[in-house]
N, C-alpha and C positions, 0 to 999 in steps of 0.2 A: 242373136239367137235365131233369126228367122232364116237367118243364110247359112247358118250351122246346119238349122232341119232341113230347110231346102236340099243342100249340097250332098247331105247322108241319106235322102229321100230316093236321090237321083241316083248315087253309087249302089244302092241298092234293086236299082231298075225302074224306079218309078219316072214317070213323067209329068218335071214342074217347071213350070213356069212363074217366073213376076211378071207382073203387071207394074207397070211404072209410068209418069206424065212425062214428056219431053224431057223437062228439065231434072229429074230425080235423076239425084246422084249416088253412084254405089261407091262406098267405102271400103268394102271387103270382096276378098277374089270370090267370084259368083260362079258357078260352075252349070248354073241353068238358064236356059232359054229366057230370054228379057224382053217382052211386048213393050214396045214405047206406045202410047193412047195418043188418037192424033189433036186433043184439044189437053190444057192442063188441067182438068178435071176429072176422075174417074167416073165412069157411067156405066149404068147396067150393059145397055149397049156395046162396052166396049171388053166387057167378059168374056170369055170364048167356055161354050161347051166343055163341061170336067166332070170325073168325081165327085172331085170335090172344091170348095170354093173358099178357101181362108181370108178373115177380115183378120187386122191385128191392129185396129183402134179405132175410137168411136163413130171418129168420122167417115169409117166405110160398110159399118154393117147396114145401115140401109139400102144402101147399092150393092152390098152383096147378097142381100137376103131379095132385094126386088129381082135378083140374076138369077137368082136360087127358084124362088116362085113360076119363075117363066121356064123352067124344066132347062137350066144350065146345069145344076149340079146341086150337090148338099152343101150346106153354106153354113163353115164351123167356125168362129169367133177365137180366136186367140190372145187372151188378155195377158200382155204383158207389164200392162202395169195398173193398177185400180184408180180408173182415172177420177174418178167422182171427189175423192179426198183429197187431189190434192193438186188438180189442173182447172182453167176457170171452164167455163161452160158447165158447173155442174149439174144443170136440170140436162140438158141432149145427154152427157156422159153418162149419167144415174139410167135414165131410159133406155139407151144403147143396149142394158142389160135384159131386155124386156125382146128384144129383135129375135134371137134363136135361142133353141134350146141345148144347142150343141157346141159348148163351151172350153178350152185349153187353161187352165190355170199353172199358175208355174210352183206354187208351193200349198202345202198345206192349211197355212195360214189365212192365204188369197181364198181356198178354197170354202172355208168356213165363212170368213168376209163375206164372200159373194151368194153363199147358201143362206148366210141371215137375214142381208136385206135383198134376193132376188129369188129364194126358193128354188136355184138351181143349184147342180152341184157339179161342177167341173172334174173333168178329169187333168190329172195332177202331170204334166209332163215337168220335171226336175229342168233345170240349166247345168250344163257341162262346163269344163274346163277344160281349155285346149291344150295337147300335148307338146305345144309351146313353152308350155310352161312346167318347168320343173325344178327339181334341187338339186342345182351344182356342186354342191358340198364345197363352196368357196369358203366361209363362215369360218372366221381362227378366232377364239378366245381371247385372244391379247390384242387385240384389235378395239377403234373406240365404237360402241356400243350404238348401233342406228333404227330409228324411228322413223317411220313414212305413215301420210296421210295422202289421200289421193280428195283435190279439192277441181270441182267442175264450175264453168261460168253459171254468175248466180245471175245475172241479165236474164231478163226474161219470165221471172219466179219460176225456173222449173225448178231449182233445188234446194228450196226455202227447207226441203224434208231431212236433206242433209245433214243439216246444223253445223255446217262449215267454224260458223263463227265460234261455236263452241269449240269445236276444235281445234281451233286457233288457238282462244285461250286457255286451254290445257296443254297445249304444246308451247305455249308462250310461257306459261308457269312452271312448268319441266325443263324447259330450256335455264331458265334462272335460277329452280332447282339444281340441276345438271347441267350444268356450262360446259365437259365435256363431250357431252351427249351428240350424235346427229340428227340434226331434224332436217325430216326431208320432206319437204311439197311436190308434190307428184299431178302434174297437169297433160292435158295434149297441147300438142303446141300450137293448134288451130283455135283454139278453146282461151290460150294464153294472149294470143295476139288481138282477140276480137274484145277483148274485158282488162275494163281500167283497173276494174275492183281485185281482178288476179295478180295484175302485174303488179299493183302494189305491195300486194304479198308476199309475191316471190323474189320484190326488193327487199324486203326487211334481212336484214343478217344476222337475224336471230334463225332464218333457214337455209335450208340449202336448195335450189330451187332445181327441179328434172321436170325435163317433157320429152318423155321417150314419143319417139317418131314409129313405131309399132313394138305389135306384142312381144317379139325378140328385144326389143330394148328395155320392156318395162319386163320381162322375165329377170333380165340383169339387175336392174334398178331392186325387184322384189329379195333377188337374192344374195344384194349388200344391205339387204334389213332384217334385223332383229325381229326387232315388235312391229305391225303394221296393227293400224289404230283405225276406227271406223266409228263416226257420231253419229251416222243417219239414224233417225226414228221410224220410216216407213221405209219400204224395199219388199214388193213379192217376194225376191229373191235376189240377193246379195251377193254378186259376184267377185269383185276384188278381195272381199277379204277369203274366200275362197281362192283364187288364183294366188294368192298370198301364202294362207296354210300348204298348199302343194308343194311352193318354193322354199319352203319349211322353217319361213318367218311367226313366229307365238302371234297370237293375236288379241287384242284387246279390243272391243266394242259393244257398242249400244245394242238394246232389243229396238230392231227394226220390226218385226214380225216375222216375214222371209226367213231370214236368218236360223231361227228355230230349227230348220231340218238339218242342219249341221253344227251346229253351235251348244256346248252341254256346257258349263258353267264351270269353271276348276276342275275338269277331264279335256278339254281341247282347246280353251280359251278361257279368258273371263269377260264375262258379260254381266252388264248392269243395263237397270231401267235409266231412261234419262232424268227422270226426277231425285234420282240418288244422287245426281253429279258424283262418281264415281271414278269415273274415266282417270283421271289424274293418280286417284290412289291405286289404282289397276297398274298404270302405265309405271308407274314408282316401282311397287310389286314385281312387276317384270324385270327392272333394270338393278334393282337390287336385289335380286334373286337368280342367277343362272341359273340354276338347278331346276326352279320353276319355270322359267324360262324355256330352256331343254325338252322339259319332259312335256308343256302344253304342245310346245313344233311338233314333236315325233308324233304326238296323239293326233295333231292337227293335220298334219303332212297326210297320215294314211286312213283319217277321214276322205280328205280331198281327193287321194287317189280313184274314190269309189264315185267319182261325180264326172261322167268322160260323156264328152255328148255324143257316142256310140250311144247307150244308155238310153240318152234323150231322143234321139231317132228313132228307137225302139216303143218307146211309150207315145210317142207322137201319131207314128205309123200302125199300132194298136188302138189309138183313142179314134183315128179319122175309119178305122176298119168297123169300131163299134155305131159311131154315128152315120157312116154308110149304110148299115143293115138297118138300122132305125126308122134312118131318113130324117 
């Protein structure tokens, strides 16, 4: 997301720079200025004079707001993900939200979150969907019927929020429900090679295993699926199954929170709480049902059209214009 806003920042005429340690590595085509810091640590010191001054996790709004103090710039916090619930260091993460008052949230949900226990109130910049991703209209009717789950390395506890395992076993029970069915594991392939716990997974032959090598692969991958399925319980904001709706796959998943600002219950998908254990009779629902099937895609598909991160740059490039006049 940051290289999304970045990059529409810049096509726009603005001038941004990253900041980045020797070793930070970029993933995505970057299309702005990249400061390498000559120690691996970022330091106020090593800020340059701006506008404005974005942190996007806990461990830099002190050093950005001590940049900010010493007359660099306005130093506006971009939380991309709430880290206090669900990353360790919860007492620095929970305080982090105490640093500025000039905050990026990405949904609705986050923004309530963080107005309850921090008394601020973020402004809401949406996540996009790249025009990458679209609906081929490959999808034939007499074809056998495909299910994808997209599962991340659990190494690490970062995606204990996921609930992978659950979605295992719902796609484990749908499989022996539906032995014609496709189920498909959706990994990256850097992600698959570094975790015992995935590749075990993507041996079992009860799946079928994908690691698109980028978003032109997983666009394809999106658009030989049906149903694309989602267990997580937390998410600011929920992208894949979003990227999914657009390639005009139904979709079935959990209330993450995020999720909310596109997600309406039997008008574009179905959605259950995760105490319902649901998911199973959703995904059943869908594959016995074309018709519902059908008509959640089409509702889903041109939801998602309405989510482009033009959009996102625009409410970005407004919230940093509000908190420039503030200060």
């Amino acid at each position: 997301m940051l290289v999304e806003l970045a990059n529409g920042l810049s096509r726009k005429g603005h001038d941004v720079s990253f900041l980045m340690p020797p070793n930070g590595v970029i993933e995505y085509p970057v299309n702005v200025n990249v400061i390498r810091t000559a120690g691996h640590i970022i330091r106020a010191t090593d800020i340059p004079k701006s506008d404005v001054i974005v942190s996007n996790f806990y461990t830099l709004t002190n050093t950005c707001q001590e940049a900010s103090l010493s007359g660099k710039g306005t130093h506006v916090r971009i939380s991309l993900c709430y880290e206090p619930v669900f990353l360790p260091d919860h007492e620095a993460s929970f305080k982090s939200y105490h640093v500025s008052k000039n905050l990026v949230v990405l949904s609705d949900w986050q923004q309530q979150l963080v107005k309850l226990n921090h008394g601020i109130e973020g402004k809401i910049v949406p996540v996009g969907v790249s025009n990458l991703f679209k609906n081929l209209g490959i999808r034939r009717s007499t074809k056998r019927v495909q299910v994808s789950g997209i599962l991340r390395i659990p190494e690490g506890g970062y995606s204990w929020h996921r609930e992978q395992e659950y979605l295992i076993e719902a796609f484990t029970a749908l499989k022996r429900k539906y032995p014609s069915v496709i189920f498909n594991i959706i990994t990256p392939p850097s992600e698959l090679r570094s975790s015992v716990t995935l590749r075990k997974i993507h041996a079992n032959r009860l799946f079928n295993s994908m690691t698109p090598n980028d978003d032109q692969q997983l666009n394809q991958f999106f658009n030989n699926t049906d149903i694309f399925v989602s267990a997580s319980t937390y998410d600011t904001a929920s992208l894949p199954g979003l990227e999914a709706m657009k390639c005009g796959a139904a979709l079935a998943t959990v209330y993450s929170g995020g999720n909310m600002d596109y997600c309406r219950h039997e008008e574009n998908c179905l959605l259950s709480y995760r105490h319902e254990n649901r998911l199973i009779q959703h995904v059943s629902s869908l594959i016995d049902n074309p018709g519902l099937r059908n008509k959640l895609a089409i509702a889903g598909e041109q939801e998602a059209i309405k989510w482009t991160w033009a959009r996102s740059v625009n409410h970005f490039e407004n919230a940093l214009e509000t908190f420039i006049k503030r200060g």
